[in-house]
C-alpha positions in Angstrom: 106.8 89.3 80.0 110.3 90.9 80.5 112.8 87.3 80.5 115.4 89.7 79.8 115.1 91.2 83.7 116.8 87.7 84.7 120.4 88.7 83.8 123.2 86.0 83.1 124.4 84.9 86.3 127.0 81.7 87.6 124.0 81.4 90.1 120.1 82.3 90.3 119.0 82.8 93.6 115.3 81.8 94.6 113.1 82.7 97.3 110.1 80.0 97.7 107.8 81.5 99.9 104.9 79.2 101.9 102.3 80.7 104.7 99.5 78.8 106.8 96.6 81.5 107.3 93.5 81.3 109.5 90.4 79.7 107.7 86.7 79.1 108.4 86.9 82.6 110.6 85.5 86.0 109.3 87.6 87.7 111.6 90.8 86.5 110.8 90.4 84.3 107.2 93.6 85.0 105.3 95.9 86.3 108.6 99.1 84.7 108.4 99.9 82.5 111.4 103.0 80.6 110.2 105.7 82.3 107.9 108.5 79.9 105.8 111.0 80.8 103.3 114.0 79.2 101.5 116.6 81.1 99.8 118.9 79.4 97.7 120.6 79.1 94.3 118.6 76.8 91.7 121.8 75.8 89.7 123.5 74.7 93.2 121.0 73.4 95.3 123.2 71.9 97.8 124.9 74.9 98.9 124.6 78.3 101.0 120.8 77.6 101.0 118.8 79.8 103.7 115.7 79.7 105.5 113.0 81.2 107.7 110.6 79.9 109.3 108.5 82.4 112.2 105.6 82.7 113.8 103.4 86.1 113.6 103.0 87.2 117.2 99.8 89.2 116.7 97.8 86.2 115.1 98.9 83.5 117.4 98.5 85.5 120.3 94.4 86.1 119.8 93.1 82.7 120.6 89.7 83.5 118.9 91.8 83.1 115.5 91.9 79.5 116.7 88.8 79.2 116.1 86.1 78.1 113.1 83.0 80.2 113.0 79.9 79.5 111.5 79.8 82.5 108.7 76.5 83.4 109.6 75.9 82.9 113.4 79.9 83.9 114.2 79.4 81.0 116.3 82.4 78.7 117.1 81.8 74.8 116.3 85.3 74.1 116.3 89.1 74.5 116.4 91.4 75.2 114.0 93.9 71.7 114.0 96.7 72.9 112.2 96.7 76.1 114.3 96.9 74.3 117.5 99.5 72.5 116.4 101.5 75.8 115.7 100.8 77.2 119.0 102.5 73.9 121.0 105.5 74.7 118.8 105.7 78.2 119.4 105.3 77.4 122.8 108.5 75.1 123.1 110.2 77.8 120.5 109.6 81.0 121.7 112.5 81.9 119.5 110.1 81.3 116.2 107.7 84.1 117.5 107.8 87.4 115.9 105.7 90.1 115.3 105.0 90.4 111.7 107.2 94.4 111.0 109.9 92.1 112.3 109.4 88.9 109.7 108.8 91.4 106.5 111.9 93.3 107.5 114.0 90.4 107.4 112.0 89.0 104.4 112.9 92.0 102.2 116.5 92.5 103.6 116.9 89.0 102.6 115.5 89.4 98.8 117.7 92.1 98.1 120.7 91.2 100.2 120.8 86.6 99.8 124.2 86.2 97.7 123.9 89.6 96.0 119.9 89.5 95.2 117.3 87.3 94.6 116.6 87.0 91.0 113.6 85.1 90.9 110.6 84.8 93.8 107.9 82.3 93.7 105.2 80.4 95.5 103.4 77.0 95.0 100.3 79.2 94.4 101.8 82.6 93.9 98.4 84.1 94.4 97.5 82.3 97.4 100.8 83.9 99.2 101.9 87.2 97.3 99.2 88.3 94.8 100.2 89.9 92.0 97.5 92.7 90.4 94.4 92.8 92.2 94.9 89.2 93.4 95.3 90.0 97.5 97.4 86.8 98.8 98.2 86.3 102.4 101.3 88.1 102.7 99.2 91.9 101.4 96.5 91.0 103.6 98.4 90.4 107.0 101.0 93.4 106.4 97.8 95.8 105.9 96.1 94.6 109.0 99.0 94.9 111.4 100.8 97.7 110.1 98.1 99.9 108.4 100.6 100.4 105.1 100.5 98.9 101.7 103.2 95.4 100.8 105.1 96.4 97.7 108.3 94.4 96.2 110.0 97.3 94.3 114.0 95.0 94.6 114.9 96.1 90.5 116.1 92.9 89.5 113.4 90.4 91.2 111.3 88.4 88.5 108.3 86.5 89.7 106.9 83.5 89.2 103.7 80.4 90.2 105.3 77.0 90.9 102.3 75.4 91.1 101.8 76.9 87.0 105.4 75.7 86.2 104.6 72.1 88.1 101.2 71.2 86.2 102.3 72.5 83.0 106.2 71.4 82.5 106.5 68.2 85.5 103.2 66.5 85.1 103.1 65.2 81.5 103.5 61.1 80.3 105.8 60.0 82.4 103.2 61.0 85.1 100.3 60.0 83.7 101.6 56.8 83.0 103.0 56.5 86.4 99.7 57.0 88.3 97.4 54.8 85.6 99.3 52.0 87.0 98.8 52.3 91.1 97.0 49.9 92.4 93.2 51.5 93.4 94.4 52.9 97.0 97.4 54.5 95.8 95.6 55.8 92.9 93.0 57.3 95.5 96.2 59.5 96.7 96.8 60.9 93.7 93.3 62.1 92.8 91.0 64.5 94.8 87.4 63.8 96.5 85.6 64.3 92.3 88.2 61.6 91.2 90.8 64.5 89.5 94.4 63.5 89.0 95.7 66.2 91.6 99.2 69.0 91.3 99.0 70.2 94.9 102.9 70.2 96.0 102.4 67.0 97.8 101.6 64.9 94.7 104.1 66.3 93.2 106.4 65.4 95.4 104.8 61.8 95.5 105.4 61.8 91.9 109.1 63.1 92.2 110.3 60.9 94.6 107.6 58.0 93.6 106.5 57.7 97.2 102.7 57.5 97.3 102.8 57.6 101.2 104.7 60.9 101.5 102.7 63.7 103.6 103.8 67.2 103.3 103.8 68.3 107.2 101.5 71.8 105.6 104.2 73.6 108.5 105.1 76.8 106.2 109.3 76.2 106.5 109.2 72.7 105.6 106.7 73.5 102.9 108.8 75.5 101.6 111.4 73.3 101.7 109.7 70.7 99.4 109.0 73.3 97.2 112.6 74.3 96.8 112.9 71.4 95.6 110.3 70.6 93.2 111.7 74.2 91.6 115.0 72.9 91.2 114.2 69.8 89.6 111.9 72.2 87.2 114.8 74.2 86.2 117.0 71.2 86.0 115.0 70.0 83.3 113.0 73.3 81.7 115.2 76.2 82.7 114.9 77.8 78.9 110.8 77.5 79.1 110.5 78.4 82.2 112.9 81.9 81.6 110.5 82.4 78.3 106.8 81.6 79.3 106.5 82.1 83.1 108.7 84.6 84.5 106.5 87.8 85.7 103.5 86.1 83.7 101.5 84.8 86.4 98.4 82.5 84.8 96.4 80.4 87.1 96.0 76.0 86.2 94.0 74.9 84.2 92.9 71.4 85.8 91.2 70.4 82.5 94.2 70.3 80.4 95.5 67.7 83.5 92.5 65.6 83.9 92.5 65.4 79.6 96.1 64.1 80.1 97.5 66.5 77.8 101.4 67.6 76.7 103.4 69.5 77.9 103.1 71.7 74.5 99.6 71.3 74.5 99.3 72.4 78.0 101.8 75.3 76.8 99.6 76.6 73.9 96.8 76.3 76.1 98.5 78.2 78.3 99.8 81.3 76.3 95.7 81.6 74.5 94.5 82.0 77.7 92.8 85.4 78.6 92.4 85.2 82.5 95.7 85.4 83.2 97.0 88.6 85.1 99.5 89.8 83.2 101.4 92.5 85.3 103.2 95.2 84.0 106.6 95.1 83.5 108.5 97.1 86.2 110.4 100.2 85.7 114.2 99.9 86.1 115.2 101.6 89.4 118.5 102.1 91.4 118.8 99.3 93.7 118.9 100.7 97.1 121.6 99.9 99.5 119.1 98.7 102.2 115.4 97.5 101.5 112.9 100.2 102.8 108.9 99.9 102.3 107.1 102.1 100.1 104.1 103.9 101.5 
């Protein structure tokens, strides 16, 4: 890890990127359909904070991406909910359609151009999105498919990050553990997946946050994002020093054990930095920071 990449600043500007893919279609599994983004600064939440939030023309335009198949027969059995629901809104927002050159251009203008630079990008599930290494998140995958070129992030200054890591590890500790043991048996029942596991998807953690058991994240990819802003900011808030030290550009995945044993935070932290799955990217070479973002290829 290179913590010494995120320079002193009065601000740190985030970008907290969310996408809603395809699913349940070997034709189009992983295509990006909805595109969401907040950009704002993580020691002033409450001001100058930016957003996006598009559609990606060439995915929502083929209705067969609408669709589940069975993964053997290709056969459709049914329709993708979530998707549908995006097409009405594209429909009454025509504005929100874009095809996807048009979304990473902006995307990457904005990273190196939001208040001076974005110092730090993340994702609830970093992998899921971006990828880092030879994980291929959404974001690779789409950009190869519709433009034929390779995704690369090459802005000098940009440190990465997982939010979901930073979440299970540094917000969900006694104070949550404590707080879900005592819900009644229906509330609990929110908190915990189908096997009976305390959960750290984003929308617990919001639950947790704003001690609202009956919040439902919309899963639309700008207001996702949007909760996820915020569950960042109220990490730093609290664990900006440990967060600069153990997780910028040191993506590790969960580990849901460490959760379900209700362990501490510095448990969950030594646990963390033994582990030998994680991807551990190379640090980046320092560059001059171009005037304009172009795309390597």
């Amino acid at each position: 890890m290179n913590a010494s990449r995120l320079q002193p600043h009065k601000h740190t500007n985030v970008c907290v990127v969310d996408t809603e893919c395809c699913f349940k279609n070997s034709d189009a599994h992983g295509l990006i359909y909805h595109f969401g983004a907040v950009f704002g600064n993580l020691d002033n939440p409450t001001r100058g904070m930016k957003t996006m939030d598009y559609y990606v023309l060439e995915t929502i335009e083929e209705i067969n991406n609408f669709l589940f198949k069975n993964s053997k027969t290709g056969e459709a059995y049914a329709t993708n909910g979530a998707m549908a629901r995006a097409w009405k809104d594209s429909a009454r927002n025509p504005h929100k359609v874009k095809p996807w050159q048009f979304i990473v251009d902006e995307f990457l203008y904005r990273l190196e151009n939001y208040n001076n630079g974005v110092d730090i990008l993340t994702a609830y599930n970093y992998n899921f999105d971006i990828g880092e290494g030879r994980k291929i998140g959404t974001i690779r995958k789409t950009h190869t498919q519709y433009t034929h070129k390779s995704f690369y992030l090459k802005t000098a200054r940009l440190n990465t990050c997982c939010l979901m890591d930073i979440s299970a590890t540094l917000l969900l500790n006694k104070e949550f553990y404590n707080w879900t043991e005592n819900l009644n048996a229906e509330d609990k029942a929110r908190m915990t997946t189908e096997k009976g596991n305390l959960s750290y998807s984003a929308e617990s953690v919001a639950r947790f946050l704003n001690l609202d058991v009956d919040y439902v994240e919309p899963h639309t990819a700008q207001h996702d994002s949007q909760i996820e802003f915020m569950i960042f900011c109220k990490a730093w808030a609290t664990h900006k020093a440990t967060i600069k030290k153990h997780f910028l550009n040191n993506i590790k995945g969960v580990s849901w054990k460490t959760i379900q044993d209700k362990k501490s935070m510095k448990a969950k932290l030594e646990h963390r930095n033994k582990s030998t799955k994680a991807i551990k990217p190379k640090l980046k070479p320092k560059v001059i920071k171009p005037k304009v973002q172009q795309e390597l290829f």
